[in-house]
C-alpha positions in Angstrom: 21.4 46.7 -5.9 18.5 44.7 -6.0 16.2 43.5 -3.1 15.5 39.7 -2.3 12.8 39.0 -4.5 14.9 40.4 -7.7 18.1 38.1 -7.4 18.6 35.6 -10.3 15.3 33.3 -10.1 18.1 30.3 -10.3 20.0 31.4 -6.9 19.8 28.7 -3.9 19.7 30.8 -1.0 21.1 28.4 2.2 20.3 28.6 5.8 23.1 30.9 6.0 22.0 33.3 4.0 24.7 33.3 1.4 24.2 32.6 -2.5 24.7 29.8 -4.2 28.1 30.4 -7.2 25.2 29.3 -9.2 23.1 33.0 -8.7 24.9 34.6 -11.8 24.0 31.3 -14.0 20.6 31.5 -16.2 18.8 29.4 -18.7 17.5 26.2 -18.9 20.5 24.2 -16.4 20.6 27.1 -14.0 18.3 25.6 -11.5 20.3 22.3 -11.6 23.4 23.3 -11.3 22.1 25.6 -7.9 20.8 22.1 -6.8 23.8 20.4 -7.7 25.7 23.6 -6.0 23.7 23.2 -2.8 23.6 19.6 -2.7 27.7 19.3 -2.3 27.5 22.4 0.2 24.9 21.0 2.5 26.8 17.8 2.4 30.1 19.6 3.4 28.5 21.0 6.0 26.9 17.5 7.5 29.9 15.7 6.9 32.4 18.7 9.2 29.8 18.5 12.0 29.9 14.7 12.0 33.5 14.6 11.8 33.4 17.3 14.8 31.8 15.1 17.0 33.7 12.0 16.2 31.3 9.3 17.8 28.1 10.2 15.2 28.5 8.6 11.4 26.0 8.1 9.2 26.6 4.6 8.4 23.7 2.5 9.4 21.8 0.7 6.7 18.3 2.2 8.0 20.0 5.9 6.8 21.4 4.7 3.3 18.7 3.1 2.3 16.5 6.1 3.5 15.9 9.3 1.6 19.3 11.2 1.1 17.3 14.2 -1.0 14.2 15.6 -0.6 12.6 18.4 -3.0 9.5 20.5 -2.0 7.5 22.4 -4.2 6.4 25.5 -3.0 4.0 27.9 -4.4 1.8 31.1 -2.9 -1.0 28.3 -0.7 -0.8 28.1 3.0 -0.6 24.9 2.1 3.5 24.6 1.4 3.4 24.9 5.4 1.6 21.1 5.9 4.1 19.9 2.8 7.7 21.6 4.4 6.4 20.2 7.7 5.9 16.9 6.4 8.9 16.6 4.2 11.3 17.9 7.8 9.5 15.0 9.6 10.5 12.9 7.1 14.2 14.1 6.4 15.1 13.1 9.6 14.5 9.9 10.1 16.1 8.7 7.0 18.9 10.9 7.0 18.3 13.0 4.1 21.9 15.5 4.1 19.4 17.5 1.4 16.0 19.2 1.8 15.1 22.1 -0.8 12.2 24.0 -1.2 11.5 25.2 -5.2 9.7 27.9 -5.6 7.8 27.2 -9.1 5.2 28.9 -10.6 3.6 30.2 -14.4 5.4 33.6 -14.6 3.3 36.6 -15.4 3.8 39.4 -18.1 5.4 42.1 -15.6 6.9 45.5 -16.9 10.8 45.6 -16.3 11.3 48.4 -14.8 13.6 51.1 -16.2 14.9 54.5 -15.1 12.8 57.4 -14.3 13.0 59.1 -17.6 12.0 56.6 -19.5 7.8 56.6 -20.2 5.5 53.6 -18.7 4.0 53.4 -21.7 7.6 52.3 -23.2 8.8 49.5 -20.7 9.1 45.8 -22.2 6.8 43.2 -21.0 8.3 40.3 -19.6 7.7 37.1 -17.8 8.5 37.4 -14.5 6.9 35.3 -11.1 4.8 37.2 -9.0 6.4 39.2 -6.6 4.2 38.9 -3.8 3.2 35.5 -4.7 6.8 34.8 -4.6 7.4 36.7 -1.3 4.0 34.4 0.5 6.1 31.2 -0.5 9.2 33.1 1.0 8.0 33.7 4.0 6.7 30.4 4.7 9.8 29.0 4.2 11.4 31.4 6.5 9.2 30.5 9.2 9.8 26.7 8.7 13.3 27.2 8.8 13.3 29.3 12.1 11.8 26.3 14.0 15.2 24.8 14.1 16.5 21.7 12.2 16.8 20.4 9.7 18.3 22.7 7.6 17.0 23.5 4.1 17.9 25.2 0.9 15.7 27.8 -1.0 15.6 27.4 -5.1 13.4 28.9 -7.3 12.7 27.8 -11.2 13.9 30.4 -13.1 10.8 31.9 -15.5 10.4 28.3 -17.3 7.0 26.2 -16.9 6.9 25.0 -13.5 5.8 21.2 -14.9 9.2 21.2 -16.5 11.4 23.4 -13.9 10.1 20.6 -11.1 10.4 17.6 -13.4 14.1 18.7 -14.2 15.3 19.0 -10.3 13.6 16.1 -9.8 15.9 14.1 -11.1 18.9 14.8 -8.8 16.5 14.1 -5.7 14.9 10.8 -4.4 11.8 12.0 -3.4 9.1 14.5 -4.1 6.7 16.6 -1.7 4.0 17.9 -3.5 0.5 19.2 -3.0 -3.1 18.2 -4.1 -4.3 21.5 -6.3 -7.0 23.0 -4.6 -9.8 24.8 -7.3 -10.9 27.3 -4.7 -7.4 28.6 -3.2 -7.1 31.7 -5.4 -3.1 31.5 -4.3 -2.8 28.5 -6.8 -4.0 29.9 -9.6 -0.3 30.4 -10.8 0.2 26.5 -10.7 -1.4 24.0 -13.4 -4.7 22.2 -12.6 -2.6 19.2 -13.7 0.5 19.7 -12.2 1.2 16.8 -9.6 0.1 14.1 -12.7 2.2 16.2 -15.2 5.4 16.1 -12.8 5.0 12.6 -11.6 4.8 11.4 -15.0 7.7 13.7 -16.5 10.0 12.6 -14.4 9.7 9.7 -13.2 10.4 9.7 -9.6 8.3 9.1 -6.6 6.6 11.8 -5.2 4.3 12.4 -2.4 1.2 14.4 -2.8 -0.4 15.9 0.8 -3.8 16.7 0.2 -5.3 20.3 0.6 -6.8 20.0 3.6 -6.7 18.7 6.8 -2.7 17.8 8.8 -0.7 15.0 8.6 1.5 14.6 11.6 1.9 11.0 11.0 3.0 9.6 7.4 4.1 5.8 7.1 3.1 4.1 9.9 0.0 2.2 8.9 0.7 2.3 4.6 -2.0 0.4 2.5 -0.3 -0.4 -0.9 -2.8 -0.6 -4.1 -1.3 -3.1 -6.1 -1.0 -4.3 -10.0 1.5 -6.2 -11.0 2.7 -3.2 -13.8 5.6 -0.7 -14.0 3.9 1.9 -12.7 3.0 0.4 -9.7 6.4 -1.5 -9.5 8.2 1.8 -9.6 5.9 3.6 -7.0 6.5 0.9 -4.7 10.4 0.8 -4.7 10.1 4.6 -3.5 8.0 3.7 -0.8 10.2 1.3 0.5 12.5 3.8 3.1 8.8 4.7 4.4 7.4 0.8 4.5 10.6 -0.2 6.6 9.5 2.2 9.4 5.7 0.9 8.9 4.0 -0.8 12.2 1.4 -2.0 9.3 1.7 -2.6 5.3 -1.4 -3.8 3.8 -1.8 -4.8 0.0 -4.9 -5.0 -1.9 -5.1 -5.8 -5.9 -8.1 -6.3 -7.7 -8.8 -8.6 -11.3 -8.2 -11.9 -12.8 -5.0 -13.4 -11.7 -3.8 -13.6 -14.9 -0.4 -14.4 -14.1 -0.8 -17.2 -10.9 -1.0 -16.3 -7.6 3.0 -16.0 -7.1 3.2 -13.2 -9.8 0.6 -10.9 -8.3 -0.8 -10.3 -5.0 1.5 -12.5 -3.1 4.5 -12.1 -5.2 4.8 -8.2 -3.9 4.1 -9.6 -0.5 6.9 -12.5 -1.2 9.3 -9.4 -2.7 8.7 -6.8 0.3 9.7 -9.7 2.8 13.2 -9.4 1.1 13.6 -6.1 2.0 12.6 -6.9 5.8 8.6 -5.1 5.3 6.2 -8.2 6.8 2.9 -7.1 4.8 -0.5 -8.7 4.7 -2.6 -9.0 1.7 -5.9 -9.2 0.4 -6.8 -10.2 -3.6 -10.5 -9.7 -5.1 -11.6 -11.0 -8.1 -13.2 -8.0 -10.1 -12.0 -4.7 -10.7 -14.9 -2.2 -10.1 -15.6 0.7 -12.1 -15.5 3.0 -8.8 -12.0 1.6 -8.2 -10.9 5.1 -7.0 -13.6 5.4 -4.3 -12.8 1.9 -3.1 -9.6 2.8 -2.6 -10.1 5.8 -0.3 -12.8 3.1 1.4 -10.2 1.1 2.3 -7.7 3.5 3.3 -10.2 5.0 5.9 -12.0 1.5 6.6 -8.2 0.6 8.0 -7.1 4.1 9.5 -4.2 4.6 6.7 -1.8 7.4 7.0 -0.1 6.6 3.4 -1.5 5.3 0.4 1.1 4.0 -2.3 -0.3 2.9 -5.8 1.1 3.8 -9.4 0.4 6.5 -11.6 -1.4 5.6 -15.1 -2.0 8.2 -17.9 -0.1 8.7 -21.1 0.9 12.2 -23.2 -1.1 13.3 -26.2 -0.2 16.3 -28.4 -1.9 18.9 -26.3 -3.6 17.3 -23.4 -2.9 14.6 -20.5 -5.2 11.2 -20.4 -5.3 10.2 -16.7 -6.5 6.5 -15.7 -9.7 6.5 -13.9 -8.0 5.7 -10.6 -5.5 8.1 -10.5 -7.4 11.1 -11.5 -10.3 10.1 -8.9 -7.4 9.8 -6.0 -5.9 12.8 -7.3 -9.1 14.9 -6.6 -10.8 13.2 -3.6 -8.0 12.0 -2.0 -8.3 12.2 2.4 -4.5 11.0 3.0 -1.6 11.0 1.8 -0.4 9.3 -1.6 2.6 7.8 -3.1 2.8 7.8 -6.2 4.6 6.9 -9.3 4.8 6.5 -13.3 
């Protein structure tokens, strides 16, 4: 029988211990259906205790308008400890019933190993992850999950490109956790250079990126929103809204010609935020600088923001990915958290 770090890459392994029915699936929809799998057990599981204790249900607006489902990438750094500690802090308060950690990273040509009589020299080369790369990610996981709740639900993308393996289970989640790539943390190098920009504009959804250094106890209390009236931006704010209801402090700031009046820019997104009960305060300047990026981070630190939220620009070409200025400039220097969106 094989050890842990053999089962099928697609198995969700629960709190419990016990595998997902999805373990014997492989190919492309395994990992989803182990999501999907996990998802309705994890729920089962919330709903029984709630029903146990009779007075406790999860019907206050503040929880369903919160984050149900929360997806964690995870990889070889240290830093999937600061992400899973982040994402638990969040889960919490907005009720999430699903938190999973996905293990995903570029698998390496390993030998599969065969029985004694057969030569080295003969074994087939195959992709598989890293096993000790695989068992770093493990273990940090384990040790989050000993602290106590909530609960959360190991996955790991089985042997297909992480971009797309993340991207895929994204899709069944409403929020993303992942980190800023770090060039000198040798544990990365199994992760693209691009892979937060590549994910966030595959799939879609909102995710938060944690920067590679430093901890981030507090996320969402004092949010600083770079706004443009665009879809990008647009999108990147509606999944910031469960975060910017539990705010103290949203701030806005746009830059450029108010092309479109005054009610369809700055102050329209303060105007719309009021309707979902966020009071936010705004400030609109005039010209865009080239060193948008750095201003950016200015303000962020000028005002003592734990969260930025802003939109992610770029578009795909045939074999490479064209950032915006901003984005790629906050995606390397950024000091605090970002949520972003494409």
């Amino acid at each position: 029988m094989r050890g842990r770090q053999d089962k099928p890459a697609a198995a969700l392994i629960p709190e419990t211990g016990q595998e997902s029915q999805a373990a014997g699936r492989h190919g492309a929809g395994a990992i989803l259906c182990s999501i999907h799998d996990a998802h309705r057990a994890l729920i089962d599981e919330v709903t029984r205790e709630q029903c146990s204790n009779g007075a406790r249900q999860r019907t206050r607006s503040n929880d369903m308008d919160g984050y149900q489902s929360i997806l964690v990438h995870m990889d070889a750094s240290p830093r999937c400890a600061e992400r899973l500690a982040s994402a638990r802090r969040i889960a919490p308060a907005h009720g999430a019933a699903t938190l999973v950690a996905l293990l995903a990273i570029e698998p390496r040509l390993l030998p599969l190993p065969l029985r004694v009589n057969v030569e080295a020299s003969a074994a087939p080369i195959v992709p598989q992850i890293d096993p000790e790369h695989r068992e770093l990610a493990r273990t940090l996981f384990d040790e989050a999950l000993s602290s106590g709740n909530p609960a959360m639900t190991w996955a790991e993308v089985p042997g297909d490109p992480p971009v797309w393996g993340v991207a895929q289970a994204s899709l069944y989640v409403d929020l993303m956790v992942l980190g800023q790539h770090d060039p000198e943390d040798p544990l990365t190098r199994d992760v693209p250079r691009d892979f937060v920009e590549s994910v966030v504009m595959e799939s879609g959804k909102p995710a938060l990126v944690i920067p590679y250094a430093g901890r981030y106890p507090v996320v969402g209390q004092n949010v600083l929103v770079a706004w443009k009236p665009t879809r990008e931006c647009a999108r990147a704010v509606a999944g910031a809204l469960p975060l910017m209801r539990r705010a103290k402090r949203v701030h806005v700031v746009s830059w450029g010609p108010d092309n479109y009046g005054p009610a369809e820019t700055t102050f329209g997104i303060v105007r719309a935020l009021r309707w979902h009960g966020i009071e936010a305060t705004a400030n609109r300047y005039p010209d865009e600088p080239d060193n948008l990026g750095e201003l950016l981070l200015s303000h962020a630190a000028d005002q003592a923001s734990d969260l930025l939220v802003m939109g992610c620009y770029g578009h795909h070409r045939i074999l490479e990915l064209l950032l915006g200025g901003v984005t790629r400039t906050v995606l390397r220097s950024m000091t605090l958290p970002v949520l972003m969106a494409h």
